[in-house]
C-alpha positions in Angstrom: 27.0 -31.9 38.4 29.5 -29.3 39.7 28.3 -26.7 42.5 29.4 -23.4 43.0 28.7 -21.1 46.1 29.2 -17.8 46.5 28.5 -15.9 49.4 27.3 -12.0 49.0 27.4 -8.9 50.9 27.2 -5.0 50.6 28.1 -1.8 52.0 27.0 1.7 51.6 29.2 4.9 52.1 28.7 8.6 51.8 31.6 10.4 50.2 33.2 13.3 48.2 35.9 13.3 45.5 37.5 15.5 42.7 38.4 13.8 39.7 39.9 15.0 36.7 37.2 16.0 33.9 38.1 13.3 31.8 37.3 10.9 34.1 34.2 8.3 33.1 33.1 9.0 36.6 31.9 12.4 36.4 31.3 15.3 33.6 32.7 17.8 36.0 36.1 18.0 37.9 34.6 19.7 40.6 34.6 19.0 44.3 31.2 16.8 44.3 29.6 13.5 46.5 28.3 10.5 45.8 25.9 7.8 47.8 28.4 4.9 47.0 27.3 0.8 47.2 30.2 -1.4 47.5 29.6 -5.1 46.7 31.6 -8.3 47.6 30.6 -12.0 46.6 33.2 -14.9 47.3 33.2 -18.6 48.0 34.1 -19.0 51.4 36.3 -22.1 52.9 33.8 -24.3 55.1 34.0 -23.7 58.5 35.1 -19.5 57.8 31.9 -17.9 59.4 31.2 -18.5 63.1 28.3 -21.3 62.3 26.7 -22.2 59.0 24.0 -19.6 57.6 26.4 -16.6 59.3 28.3 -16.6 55.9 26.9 -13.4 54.5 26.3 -12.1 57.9 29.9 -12.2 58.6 31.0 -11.0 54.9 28.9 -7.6 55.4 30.9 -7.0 58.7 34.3 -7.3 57.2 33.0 -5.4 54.0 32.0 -2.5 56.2 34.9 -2.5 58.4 36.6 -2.3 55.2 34.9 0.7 53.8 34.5 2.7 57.4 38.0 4.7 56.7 35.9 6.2 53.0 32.6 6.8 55.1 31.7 10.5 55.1 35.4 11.4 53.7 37.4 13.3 51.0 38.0 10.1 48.6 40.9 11.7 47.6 43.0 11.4 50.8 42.8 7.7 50.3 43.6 7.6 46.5 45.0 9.8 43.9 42.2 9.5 41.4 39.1 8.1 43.5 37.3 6.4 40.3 34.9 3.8 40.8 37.3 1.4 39.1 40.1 2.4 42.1 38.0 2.3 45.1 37.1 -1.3 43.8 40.6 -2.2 43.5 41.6 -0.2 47.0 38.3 -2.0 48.7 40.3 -5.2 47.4 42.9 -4.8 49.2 41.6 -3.6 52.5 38.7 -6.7 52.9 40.3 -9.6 55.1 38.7 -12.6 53.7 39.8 -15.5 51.5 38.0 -16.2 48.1 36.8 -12.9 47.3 36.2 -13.5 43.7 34.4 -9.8 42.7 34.5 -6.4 44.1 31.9 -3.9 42.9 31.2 -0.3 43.5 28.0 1.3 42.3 28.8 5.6 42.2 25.4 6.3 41.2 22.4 4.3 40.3 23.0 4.6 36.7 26.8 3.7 36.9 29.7 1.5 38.5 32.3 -1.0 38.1 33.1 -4.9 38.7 36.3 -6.1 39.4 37.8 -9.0 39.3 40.9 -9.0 41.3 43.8 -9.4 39.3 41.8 -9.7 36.1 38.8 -8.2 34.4 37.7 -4.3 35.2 33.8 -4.0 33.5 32.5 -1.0 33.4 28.8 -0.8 33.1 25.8 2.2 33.0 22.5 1.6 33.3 20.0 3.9 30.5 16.7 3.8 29.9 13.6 4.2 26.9 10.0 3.9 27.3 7.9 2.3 24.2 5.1 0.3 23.0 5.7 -3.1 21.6 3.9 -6.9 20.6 5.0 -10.0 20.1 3.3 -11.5 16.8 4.2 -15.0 17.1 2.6 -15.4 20.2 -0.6 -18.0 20.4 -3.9 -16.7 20.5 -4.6 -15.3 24.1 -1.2 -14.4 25.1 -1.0 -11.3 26.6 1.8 -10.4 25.0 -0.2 -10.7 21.8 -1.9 -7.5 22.5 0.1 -4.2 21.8 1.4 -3.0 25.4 4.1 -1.0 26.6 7.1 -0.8 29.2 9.6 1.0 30.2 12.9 -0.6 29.4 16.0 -0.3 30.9 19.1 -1.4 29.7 23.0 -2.4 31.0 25.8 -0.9 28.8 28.8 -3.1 30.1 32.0 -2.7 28.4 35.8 -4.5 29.4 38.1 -2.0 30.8 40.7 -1.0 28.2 44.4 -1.1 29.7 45.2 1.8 26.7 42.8 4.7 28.4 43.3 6.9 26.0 41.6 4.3 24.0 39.0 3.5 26.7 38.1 7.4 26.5 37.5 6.9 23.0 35.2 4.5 22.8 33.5 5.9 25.9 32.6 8.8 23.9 31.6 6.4 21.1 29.4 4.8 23.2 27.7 8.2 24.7 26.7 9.3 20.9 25.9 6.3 19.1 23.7 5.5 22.0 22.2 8.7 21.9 20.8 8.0 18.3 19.6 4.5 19.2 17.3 6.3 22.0 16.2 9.2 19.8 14.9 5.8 17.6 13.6 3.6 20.5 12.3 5.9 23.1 8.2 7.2 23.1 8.3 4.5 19.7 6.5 1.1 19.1 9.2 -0.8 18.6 7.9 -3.5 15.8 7.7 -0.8 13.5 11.6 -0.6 13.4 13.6 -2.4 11.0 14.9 -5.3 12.8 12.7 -5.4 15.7 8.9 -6.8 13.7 9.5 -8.8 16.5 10.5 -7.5 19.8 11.3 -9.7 22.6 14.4 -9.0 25.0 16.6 -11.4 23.7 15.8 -9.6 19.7 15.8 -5.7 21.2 19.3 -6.8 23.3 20.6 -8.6 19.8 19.5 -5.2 18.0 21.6 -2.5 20.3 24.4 -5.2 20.4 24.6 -4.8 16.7 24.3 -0.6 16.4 26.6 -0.5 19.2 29.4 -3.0 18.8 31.2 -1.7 15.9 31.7 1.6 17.0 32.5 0.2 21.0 35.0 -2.4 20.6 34.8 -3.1 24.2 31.1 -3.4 24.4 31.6 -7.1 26.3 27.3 -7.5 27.1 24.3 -5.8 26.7 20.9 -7.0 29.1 17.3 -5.4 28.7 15.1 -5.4 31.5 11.5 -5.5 30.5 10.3 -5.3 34.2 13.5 -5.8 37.5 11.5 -9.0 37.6 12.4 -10.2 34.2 15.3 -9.8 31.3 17.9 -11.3 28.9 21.8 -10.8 28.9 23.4 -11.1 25.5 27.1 -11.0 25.2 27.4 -11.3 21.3 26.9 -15.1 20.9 24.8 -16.2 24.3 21.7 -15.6 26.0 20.9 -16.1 29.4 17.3 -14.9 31.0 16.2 -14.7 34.4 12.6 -14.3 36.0 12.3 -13.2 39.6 9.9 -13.9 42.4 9.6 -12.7 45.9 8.5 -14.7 49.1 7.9 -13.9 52.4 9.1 -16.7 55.0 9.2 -17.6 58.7 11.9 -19.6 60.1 14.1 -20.8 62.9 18.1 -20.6 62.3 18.9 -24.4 63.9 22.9 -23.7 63.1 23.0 -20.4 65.1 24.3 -20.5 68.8 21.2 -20.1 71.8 22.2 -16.5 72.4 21.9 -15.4 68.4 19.0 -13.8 67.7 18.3 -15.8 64.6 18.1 -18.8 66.8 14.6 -17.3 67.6 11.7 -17.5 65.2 11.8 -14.7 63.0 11.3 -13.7 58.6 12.5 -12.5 56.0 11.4 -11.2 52.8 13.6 -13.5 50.2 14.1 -12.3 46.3 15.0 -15.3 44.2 16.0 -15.0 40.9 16.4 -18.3 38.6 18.8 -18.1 35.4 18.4 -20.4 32.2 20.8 -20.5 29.6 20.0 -22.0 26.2 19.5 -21.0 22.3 17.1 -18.6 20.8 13.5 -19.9 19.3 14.0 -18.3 15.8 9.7 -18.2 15.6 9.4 -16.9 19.0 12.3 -15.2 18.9 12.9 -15.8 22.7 15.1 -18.5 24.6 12.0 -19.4 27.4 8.5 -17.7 27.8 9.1 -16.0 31.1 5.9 -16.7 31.8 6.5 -20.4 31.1 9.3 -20.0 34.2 7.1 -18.9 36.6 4.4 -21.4 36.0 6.9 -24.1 36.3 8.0 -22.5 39.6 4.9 -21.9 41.0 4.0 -25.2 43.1 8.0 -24.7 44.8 7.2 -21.1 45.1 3.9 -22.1 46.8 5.8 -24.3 49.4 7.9 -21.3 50.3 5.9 -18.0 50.7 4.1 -17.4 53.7 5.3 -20.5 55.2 7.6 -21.7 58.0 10.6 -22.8 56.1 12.1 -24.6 59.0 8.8 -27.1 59.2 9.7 -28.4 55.2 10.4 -31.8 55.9 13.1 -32.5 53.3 14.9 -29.0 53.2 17.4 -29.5 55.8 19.6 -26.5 56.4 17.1 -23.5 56.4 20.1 -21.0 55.9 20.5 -19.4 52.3 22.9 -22.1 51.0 20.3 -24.9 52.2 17.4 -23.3 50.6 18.7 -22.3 47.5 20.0 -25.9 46.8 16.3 -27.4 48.1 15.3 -25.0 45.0 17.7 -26.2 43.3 16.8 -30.0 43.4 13.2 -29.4 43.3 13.3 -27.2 40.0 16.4 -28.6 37.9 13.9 -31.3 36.5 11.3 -29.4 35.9 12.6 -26.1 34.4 15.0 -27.2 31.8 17.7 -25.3 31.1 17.8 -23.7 34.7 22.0 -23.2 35.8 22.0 -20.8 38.3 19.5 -19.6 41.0 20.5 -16.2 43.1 19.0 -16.2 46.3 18.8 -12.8 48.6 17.1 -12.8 52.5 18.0 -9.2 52.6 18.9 -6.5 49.9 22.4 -7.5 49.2 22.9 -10.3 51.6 22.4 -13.7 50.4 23.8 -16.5 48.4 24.6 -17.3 44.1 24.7 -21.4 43.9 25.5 -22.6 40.0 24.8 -26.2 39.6 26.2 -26.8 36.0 28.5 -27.9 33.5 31.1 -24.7 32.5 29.7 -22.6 29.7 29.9 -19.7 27.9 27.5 -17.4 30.2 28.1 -19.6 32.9 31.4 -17.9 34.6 31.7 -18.6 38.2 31.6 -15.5 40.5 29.6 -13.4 38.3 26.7 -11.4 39.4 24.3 -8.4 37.7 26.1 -6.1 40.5 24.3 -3.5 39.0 20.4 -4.8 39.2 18.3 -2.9 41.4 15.9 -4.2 44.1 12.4 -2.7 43.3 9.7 -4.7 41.5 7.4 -3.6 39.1 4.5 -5.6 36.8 5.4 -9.3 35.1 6.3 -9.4 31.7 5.2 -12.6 28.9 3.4 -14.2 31.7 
């Protein structure tokens, strides 16, 4: 089975720009600022970072060092037209370090860009509904099976079009028709809409897919987030879930020189996030129970929080590669369908380890770069 590592790593920056009206970036062409998040995640050459486990450590300095010249700055004296989409691709070029496979700059918490350099621009924004929903096919007792409620946010992601008068287009497309989806979905219970009697993620991200792909041509993925512990991406043909946990660890950092404080026993508060990639149950209408995932979890979740993770016999490296592969191997017989786990010791810092065959939702150096890091109540579980 094929492995692939990346390393990840963010930056903050406070900054001002002008853009021009029309820009996807802002309503207004005024003088204005933003709190900007850059993102980096790229498989590293052994032997790159000082010792093993520094990986991240060391991507976050060059990241920053990269960014410092935008910090607290007109954006415009370093680019003409300071979009999210050109600070990605000007962040690109600054950051000294091979393998950088995405660049990612977040303008707001309800907008940013991915790059991929010298390929793929995605665009994505981040809206939101609040309804009541049940799932009917559920067996007697699930909770699930009783009429409950969440507030659902979804990720708009659409393929940067090289025509942009095109792009603008269907950027406008996108701003009305999903206007009239929310006037439907939002303060609703959603099974009484057509097309959602049965409304899991994977149906509700099927359902805006369809309303919204004719009109947005470059609509390339939609994901619902019942909870930011739980959801479903759906890019058209493919699903791909994820459920979330978070554990609280101790450990000793063997790798790290006798002067590095992470040689010393310290913690860290991990956020772990397990993909699965499979087809749709057309009774359930779901891929996996999510709840399902985090049962199966739950006796390698137990070996890990509030523990010493350097005193597991049989995990050997206690830096983020080594644990997420001990995950790895404990879990890949026991949750099927299980490709990718994300693994996070800090918010932004941390490791994405795919241990699977090629696939269609299984495209090496992509991330959710626009996921959050706050945790709310468990759905279908």
């Amino acid at each position: 089975m094929k492995e692939f590592l990346l390393h990840t790593a963010h930056a903050p920056f406070e900054a001002a720009r002008r853009l021009d009206g029309s820009s996807s970036d802002c309503s207004e062409g005024g003088l204005h600022g933003h709190s900007f998040l850059s993102r980096v995640r790229a498989n590293l050459p052994s032997g790159w970072a000082r010792f093993p486990g520094d990986e991240s450590a060391a991507l976050e300095r060059s990241l920053v060092r990269s960014v410092e010249p935008l910090d607290y700055s007109l954006l415009n004296e370093h680019l003409d037209t300071p979009t999210d989409e050109n600070l990605a691709r000007w962040i690109s070029g600054q950051i000294d370090v091979p393998g950088i496979v995405r660049v990612s700059v977040r303008g707001a918490p309800t907008f940013g860009v991915d790059y991929k350099p010298g390929s793929a621009v995605h665009a994505w924004r981040r809206v939101r509904f609040e309804a009541a929903h049940r799932l009917p096919n559920v067996p007697p007792g699930h909770p699930c099976g009783c009429m409950h409620g969440h507030g659902f946010d979804v990720d708009l992601r659409t393929r940067r079009s090289l025509d942009e008068g095109v792009y603008r287009l269907e950027e406008a497309a996108l701003d009305r028709e999903w206007g009239a989806l929310f006037r439907e979905l939002d303060h609703s219970c959603l099974n009484d809409l057509p097309g959602l009697e049965n409304p899991t993620s994977e149906l509700i991200a099927t359902w805006i897919w369809g309303r919204l792909k004719p009109p947005v041509p470059s609509l390339s993925r939609v994901t619902v987030y019942e909870t930011t512990t739980a959801g479903c991406h759906f890019d058209g043909m493919n699903y791909r879930i994820w459920k979330e946990r978070r554990f609280e660890s101790a450990l000793r950092l063997g790798n790290a020189p006798s002067r590095d404080p992470r040689r010393r026993l310290h913690g860290h508060s991990y956020r772990v996030r397990l993909y699965l990639t499979t087809e749709l149950d057309p009774l359930m209408g779901w891929t996996v129970d999510y709840g399902d995932v985090k049962a199966l979890f739950g006796p390698v979740y137990d070996l890990l929080d509030h523990r010493r993770l350097d005193k597991i016999d049989d995990i050997g490296s206690t830096d983020p590669a080594g644990i997420a592969r001990w995950i790895f191997t404990r879990l890949v017989n026991v949750i099927p369908h299980l490709d990718r786990i994300e693994l996070y010791q800090a918010p932004g810092s941390g490791v994405i380890l795919e241990q699977a065959p090629e696939g269609p939702m299984r495209v090496p150096g992509y991330v959710d770069a626009s996921h959050t890091d706050t945790h709310a109540t468990e759905p279908r579980s």
